[in-house]
HTML snippet that shows the backbone in 3Dmol.js (N, CA, C, O; Angstrom):
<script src="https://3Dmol.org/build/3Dmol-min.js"></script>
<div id="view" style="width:600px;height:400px;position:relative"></div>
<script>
const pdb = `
ATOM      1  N   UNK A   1      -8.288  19.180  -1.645  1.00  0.00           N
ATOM      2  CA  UNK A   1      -7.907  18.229  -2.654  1.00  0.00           C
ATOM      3  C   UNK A   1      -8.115  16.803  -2.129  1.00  0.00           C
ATOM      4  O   UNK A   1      -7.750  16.404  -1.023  1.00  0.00           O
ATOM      5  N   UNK A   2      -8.784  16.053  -3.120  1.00  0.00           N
ATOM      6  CA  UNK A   2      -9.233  14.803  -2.688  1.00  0.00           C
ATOM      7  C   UNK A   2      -7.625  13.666  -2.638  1.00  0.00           C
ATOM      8  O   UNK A   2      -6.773  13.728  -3.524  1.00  0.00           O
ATOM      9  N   UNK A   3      -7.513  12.609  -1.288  1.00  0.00           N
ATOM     10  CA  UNK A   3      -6.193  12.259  -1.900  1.00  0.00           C
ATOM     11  C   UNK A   3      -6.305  10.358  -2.746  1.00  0.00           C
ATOM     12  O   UNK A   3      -6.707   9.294  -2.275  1.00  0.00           O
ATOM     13  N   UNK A   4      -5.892  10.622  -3.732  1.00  0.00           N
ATOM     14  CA  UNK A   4      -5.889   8.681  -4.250  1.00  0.00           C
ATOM     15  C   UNK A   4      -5.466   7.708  -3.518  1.00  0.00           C
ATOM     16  O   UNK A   4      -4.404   7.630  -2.900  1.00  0.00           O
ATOM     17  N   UNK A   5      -6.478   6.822  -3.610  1.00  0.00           N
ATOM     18  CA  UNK A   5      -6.053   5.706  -3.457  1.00  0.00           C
ATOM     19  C   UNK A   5      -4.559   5.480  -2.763  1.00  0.00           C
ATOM     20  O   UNK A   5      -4.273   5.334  -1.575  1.00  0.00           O
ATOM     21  N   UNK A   6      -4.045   5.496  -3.481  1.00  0.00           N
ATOM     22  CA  UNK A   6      -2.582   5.091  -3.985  1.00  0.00           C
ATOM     23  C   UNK A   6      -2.017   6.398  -2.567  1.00  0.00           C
ATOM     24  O   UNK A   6      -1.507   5.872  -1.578  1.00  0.00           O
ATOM     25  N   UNK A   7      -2.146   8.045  -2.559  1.00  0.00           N
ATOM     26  CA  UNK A   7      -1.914   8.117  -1.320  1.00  0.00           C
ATOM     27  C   UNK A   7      -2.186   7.800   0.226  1.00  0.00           C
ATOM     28  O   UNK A   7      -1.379   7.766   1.155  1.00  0.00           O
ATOM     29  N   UNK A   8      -3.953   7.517   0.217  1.00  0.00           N
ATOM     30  CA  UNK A   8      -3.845   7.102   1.199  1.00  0.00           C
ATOM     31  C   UNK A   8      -3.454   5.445   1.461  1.00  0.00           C
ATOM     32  O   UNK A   8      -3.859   4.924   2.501  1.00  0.00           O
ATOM     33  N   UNK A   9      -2.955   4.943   0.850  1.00  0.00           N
ATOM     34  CA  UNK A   9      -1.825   3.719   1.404  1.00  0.00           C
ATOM     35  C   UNK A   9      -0.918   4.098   1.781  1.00  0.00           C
ATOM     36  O   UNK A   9      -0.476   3.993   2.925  1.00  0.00           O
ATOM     37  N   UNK A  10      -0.263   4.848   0.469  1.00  0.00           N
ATOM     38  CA  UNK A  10       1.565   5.383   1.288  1.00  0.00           C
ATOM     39  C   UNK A  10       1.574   5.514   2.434  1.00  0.00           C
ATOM     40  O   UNK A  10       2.273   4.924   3.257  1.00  0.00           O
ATOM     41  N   UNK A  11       0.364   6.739   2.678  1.00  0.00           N
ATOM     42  CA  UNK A  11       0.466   7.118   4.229  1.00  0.00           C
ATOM     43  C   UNK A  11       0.085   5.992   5.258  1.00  0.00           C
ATOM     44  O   UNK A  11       0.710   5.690   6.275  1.00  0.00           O
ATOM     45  N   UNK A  12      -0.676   5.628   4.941  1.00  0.00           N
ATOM     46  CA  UNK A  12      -0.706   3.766   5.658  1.00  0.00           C
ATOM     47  C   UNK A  12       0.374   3.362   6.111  1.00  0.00           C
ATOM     48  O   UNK A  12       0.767   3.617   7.249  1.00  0.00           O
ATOM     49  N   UNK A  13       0.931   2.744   5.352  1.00  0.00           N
ATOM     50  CA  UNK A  13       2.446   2.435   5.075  1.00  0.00           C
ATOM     51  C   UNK A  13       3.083   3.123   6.150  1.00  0.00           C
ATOM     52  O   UNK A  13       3.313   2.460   7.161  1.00  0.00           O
ATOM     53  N   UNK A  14       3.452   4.469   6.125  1.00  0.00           N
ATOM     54  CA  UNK A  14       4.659   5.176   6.469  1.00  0.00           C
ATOM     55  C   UNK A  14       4.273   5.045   7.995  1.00  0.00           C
ATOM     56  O   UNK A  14       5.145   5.035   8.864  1.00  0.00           O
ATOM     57  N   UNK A  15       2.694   4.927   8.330  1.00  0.00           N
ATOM     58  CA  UNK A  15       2.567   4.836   9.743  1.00  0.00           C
ATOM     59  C   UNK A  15       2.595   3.513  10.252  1.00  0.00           C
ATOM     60  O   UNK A  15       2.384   3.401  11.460  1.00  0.00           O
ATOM     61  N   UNK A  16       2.778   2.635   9.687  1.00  0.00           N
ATOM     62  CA  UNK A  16       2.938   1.279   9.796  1.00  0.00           C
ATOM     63  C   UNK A  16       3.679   1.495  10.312  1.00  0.00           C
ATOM     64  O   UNK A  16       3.390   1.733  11.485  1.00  0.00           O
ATOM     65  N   UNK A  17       5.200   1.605   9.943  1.00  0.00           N
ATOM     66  CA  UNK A  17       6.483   1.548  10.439  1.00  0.00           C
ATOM     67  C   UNK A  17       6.951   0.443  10.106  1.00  0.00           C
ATOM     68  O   UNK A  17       8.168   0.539  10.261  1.00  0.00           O
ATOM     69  N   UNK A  18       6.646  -0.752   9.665  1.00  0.00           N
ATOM     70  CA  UNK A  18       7.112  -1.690   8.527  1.00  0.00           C
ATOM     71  C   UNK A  18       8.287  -1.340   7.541  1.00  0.00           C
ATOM     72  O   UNK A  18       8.331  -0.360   6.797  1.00  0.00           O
ATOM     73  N   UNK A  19       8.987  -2.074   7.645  1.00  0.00           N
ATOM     74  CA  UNK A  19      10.355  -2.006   6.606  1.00  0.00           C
ATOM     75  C   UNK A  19      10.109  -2.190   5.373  1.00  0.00           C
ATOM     76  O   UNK A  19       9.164  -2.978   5.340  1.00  0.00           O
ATOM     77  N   UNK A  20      10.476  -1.863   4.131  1.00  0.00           N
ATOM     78  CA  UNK A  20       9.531  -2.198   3.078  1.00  0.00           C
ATOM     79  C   UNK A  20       9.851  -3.588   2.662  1.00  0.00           C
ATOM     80  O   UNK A  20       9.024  -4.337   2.142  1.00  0.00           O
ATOM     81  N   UNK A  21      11.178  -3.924   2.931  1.00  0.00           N
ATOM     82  CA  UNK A  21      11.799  -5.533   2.867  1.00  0.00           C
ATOM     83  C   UNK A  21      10.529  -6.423   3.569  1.00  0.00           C
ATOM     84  O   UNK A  21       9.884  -7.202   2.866  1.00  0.00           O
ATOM     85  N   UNK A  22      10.323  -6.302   4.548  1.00  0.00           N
ATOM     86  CA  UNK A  22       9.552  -7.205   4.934  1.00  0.00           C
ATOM     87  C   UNK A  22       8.006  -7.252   4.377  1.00  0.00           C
ATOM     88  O   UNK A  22       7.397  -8.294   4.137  1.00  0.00           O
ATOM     89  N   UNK A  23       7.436  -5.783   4.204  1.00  0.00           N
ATOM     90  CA  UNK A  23       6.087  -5.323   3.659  1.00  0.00           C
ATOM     91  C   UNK A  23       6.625  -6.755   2.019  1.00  0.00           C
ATOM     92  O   UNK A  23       6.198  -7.909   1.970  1.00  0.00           O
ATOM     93  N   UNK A  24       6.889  -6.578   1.732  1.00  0.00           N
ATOM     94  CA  UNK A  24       7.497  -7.278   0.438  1.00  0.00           C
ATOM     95  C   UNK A  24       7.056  -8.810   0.705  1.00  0.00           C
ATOM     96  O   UNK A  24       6.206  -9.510   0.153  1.00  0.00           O
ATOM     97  N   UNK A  25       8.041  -9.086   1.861  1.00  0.00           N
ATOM     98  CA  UNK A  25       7.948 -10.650   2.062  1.00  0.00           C
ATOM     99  C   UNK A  25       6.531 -11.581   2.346  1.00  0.00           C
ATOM    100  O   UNK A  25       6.217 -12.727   2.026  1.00  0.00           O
ATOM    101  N   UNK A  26       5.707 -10.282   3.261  1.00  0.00           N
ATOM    102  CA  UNK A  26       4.597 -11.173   3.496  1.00  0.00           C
ATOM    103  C   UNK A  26       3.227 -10.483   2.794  1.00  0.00           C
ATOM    104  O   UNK A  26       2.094 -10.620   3.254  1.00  0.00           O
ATOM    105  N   UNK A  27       3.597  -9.640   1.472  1.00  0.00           N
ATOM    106  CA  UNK A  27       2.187  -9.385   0.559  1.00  0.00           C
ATOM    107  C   UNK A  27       2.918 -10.179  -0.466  1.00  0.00           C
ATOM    108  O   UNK A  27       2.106 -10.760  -1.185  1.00  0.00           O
ATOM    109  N   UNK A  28       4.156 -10.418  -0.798  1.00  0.00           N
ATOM    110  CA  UNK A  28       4.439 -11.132  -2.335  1.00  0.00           C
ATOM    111  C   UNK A  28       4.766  -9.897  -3.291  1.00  0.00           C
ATOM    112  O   UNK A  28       5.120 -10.080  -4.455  1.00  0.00           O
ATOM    113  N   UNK A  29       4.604  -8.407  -2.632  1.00  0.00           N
ATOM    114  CA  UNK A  29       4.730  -7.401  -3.869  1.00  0.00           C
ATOM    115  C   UNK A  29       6.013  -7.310  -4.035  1.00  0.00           C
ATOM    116  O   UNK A  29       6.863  -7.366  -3.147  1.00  0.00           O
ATOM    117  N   UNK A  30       6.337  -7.037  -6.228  1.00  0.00           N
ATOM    118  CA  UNK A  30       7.556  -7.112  -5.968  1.00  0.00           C
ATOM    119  C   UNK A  30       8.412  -5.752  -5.277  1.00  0.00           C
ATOM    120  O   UNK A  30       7.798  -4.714  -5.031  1.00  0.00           O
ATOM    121  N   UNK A  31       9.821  -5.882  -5.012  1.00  0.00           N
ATOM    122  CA  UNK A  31      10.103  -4.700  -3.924  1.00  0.00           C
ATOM    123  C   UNK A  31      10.086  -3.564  -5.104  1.00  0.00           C
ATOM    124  O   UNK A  31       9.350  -2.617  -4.829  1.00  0.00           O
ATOM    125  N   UNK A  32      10.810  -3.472  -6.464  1.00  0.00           N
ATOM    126  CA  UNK A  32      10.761  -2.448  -7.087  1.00  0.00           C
ATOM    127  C   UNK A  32       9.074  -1.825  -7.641  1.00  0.00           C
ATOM    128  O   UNK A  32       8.939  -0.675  -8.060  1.00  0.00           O
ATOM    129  N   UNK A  33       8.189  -2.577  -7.563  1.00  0.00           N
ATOM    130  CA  UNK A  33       6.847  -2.260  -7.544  1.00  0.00           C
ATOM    131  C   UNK A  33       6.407  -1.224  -6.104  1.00  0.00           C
ATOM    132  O   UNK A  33       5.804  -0.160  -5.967  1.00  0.00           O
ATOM    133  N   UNK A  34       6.925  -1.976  -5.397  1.00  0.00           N
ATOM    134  CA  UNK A  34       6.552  -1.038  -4.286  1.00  0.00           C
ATOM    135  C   UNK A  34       7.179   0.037  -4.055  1.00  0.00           C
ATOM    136  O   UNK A  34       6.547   1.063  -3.804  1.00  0.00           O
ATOM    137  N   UNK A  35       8.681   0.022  -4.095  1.00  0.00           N
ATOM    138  CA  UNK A  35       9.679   1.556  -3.993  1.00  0.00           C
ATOM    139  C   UNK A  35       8.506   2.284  -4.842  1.00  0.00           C
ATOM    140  O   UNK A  35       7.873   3.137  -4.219  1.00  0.00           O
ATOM    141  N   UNK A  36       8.031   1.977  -6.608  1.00  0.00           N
ATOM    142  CA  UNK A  36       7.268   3.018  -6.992  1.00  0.00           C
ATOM    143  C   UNK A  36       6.072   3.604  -6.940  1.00  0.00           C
ATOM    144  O   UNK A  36       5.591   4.611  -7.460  1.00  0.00           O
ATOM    145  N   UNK A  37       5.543   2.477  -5.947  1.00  0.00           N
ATOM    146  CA  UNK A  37       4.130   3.010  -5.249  1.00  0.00           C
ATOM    147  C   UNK A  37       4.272   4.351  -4.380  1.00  0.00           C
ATOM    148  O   UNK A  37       3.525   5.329  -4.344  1.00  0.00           O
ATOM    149  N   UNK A  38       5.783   4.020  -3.508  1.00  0.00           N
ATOM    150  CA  UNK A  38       5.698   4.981  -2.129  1.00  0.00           C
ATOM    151  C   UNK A  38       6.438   5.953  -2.575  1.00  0.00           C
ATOM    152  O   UNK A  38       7.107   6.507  -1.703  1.00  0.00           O
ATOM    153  N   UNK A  39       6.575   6.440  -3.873  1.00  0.00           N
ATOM    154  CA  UNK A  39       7.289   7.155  -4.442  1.00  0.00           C
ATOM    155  C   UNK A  39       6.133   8.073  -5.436  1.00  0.00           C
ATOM    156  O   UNK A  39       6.437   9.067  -6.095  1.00  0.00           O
ATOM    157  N   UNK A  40       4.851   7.500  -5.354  1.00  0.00           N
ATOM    158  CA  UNK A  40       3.882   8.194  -6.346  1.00  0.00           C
ATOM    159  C   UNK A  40       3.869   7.834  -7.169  1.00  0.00           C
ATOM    160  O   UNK A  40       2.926   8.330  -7.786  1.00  0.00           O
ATOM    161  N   UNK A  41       4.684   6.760  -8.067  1.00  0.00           N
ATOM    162  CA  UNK A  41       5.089   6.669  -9.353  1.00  0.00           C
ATOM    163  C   UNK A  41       4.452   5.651 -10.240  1.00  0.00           C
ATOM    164  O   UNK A  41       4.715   5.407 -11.417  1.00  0.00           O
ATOM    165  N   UNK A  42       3.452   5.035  -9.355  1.00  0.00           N
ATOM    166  CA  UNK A  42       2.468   3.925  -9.750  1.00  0.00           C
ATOM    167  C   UNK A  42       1.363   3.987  -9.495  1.00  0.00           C
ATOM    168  O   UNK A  42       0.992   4.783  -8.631  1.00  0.00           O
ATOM    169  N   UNK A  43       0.446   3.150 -10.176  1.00  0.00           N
ATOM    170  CA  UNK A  43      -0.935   3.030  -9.196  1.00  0.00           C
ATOM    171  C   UNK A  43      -0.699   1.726  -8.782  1.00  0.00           C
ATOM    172  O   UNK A  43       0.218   1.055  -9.256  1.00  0.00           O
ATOM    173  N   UNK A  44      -1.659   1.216  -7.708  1.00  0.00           N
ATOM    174  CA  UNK A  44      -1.920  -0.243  -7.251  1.00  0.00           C
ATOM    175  C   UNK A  44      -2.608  -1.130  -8.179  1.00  0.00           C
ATOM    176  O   UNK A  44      -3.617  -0.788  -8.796  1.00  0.00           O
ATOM    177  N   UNK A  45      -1.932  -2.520  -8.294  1.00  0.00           N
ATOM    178  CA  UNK A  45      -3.362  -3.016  -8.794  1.00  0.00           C
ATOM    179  C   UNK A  45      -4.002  -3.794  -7.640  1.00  0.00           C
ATOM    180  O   UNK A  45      -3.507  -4.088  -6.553  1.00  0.00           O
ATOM    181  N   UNK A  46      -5.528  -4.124  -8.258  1.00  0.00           N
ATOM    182  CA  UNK A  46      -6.112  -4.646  -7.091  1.00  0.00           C
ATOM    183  C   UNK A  46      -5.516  -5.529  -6.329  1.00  0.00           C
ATOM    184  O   UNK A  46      -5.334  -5.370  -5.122  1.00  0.00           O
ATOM    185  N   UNK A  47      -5.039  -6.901  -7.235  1.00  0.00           N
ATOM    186  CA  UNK A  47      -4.558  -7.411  -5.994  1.00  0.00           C
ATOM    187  C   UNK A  47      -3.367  -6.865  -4.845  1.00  0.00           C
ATOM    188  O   UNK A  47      -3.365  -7.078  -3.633  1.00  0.00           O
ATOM    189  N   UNK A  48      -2.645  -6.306  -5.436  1.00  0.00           N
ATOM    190  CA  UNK A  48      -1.613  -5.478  -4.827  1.00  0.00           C
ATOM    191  C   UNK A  48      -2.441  -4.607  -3.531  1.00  0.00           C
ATOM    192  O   UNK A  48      -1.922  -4.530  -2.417  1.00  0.00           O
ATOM    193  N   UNK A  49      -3.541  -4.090  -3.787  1.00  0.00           N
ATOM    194  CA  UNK A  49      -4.376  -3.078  -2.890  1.00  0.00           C
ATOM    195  C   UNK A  49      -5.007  -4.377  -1.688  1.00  0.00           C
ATOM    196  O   UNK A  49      -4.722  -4.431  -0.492  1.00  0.00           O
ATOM    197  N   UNK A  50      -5.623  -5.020  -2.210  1.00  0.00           N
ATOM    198  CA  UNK A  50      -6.268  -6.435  -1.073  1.00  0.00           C
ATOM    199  C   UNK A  50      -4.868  -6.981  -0.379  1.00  0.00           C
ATOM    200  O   UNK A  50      -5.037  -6.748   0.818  1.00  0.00           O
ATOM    201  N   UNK A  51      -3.890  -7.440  -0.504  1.00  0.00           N
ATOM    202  CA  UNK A  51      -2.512  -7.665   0.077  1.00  0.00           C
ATOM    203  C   UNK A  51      -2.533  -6.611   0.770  1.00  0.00           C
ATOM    204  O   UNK A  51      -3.207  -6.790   1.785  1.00  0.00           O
ATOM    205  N   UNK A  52      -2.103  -5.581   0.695  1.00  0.00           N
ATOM    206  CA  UNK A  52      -1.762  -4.188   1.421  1.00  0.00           C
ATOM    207  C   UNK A  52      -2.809  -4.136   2.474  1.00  0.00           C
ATOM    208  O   UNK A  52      -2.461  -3.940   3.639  1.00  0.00           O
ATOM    209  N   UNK A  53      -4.081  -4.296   2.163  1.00  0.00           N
ATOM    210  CA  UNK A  53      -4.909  -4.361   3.299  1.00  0.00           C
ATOM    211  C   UNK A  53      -5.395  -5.636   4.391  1.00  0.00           C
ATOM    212  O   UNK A  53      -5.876  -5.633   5.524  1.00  0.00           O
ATOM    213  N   UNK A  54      -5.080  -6.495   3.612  1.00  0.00           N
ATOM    214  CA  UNK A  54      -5.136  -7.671   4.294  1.00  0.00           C
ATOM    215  C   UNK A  54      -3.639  -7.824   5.785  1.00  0.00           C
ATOM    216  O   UNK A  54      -3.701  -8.096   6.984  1.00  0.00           O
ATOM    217  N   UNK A  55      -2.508  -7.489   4.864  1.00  0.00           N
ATOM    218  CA  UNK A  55      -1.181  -6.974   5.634  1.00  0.00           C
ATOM    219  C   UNK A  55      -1.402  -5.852   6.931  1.00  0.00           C
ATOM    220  O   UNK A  55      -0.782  -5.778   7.992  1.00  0.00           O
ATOM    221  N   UNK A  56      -2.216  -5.250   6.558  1.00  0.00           N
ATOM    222  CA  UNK A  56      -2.382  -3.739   7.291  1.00  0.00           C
ATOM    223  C   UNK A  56      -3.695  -4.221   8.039  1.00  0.00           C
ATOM    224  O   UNK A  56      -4.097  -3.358   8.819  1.00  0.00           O
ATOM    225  N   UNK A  57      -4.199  -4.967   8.019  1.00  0.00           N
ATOM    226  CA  UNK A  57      -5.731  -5.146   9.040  1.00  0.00           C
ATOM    227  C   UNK A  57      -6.380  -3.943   8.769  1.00  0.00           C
ATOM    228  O   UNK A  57      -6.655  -3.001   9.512  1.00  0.00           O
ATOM    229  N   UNK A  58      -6.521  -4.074   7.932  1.00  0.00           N
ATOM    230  CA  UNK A  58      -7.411  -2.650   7.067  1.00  0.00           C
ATOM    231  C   UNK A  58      -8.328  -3.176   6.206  1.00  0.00           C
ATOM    232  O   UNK A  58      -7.930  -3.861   5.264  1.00  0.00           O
ATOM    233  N   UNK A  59     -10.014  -2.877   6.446  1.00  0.00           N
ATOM    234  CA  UNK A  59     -10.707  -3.405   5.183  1.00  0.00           C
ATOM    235  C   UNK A  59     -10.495  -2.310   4.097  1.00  0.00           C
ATOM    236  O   UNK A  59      -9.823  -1.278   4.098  1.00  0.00           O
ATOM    237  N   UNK A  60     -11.604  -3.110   2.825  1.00  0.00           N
ATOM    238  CA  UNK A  60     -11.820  -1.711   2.082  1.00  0.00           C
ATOM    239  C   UNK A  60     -12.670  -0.821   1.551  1.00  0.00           C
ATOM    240  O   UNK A  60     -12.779  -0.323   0.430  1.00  0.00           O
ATOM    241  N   UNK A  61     -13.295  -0.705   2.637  1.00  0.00           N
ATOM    242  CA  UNK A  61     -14.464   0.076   2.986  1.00  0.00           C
ATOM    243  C   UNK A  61     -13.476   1.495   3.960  1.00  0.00           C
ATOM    244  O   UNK A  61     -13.926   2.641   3.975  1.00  0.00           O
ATOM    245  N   UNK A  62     -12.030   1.092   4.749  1.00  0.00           N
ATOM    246  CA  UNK A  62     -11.920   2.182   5.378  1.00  0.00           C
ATOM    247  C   UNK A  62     -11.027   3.345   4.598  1.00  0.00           C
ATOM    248  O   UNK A  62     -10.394   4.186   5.236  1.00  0.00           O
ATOM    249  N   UNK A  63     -11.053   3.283   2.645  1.00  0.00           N
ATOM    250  CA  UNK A  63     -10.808   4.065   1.817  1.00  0.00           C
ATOM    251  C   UNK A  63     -11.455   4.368   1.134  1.00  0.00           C
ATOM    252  O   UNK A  63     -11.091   4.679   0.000  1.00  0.00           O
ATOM    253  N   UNK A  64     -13.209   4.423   1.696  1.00  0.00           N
ATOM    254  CA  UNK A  64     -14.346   4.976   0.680  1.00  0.00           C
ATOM    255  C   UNK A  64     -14.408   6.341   1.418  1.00  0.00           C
ATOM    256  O   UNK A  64     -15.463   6.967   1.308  1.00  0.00           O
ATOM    257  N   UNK A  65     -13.271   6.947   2.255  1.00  0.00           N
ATOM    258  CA  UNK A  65     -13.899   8.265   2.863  1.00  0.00           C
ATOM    259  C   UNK A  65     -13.022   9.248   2.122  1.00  0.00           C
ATOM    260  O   UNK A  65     -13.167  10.458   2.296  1.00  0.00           O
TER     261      UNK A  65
END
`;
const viewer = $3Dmol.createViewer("view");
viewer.addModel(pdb, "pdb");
viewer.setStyle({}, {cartoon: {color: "spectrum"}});
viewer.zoomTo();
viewer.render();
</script>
């Protein structure tokens, strides 16, 4: 099973080890936007996805696999 977008961030995320309070403070996402990202319950929007990777030193080329 192929996984979305949207999971492979979570899992990003969860290996980050980042608090989500702070993930918050320095992308601008709001926090209840994000609880429903890492919850499955959303999709990203782009800018939300470029923040997340810009935050994460992640291009986005390394979620075309």
């Amino acid at each position: 099973m192929v996984k979305t977008i949207e999971e492979r961030m979570i899992e990003r995320l969860d290996k980050s080890g980042f608090d989500k309070r702070f993930i918050c403070e320095k992308t601008g996402i709001d926090k209840n936007d994000l609880f429903l990202l890492m919850e499955n319950e959303r999709k990203l929007k782009t800018d939300e996805f470029v923040s997340l990777c810009v935050f994460l030193g992640l291009n986005i080329s390394d979620f075309d696999k």
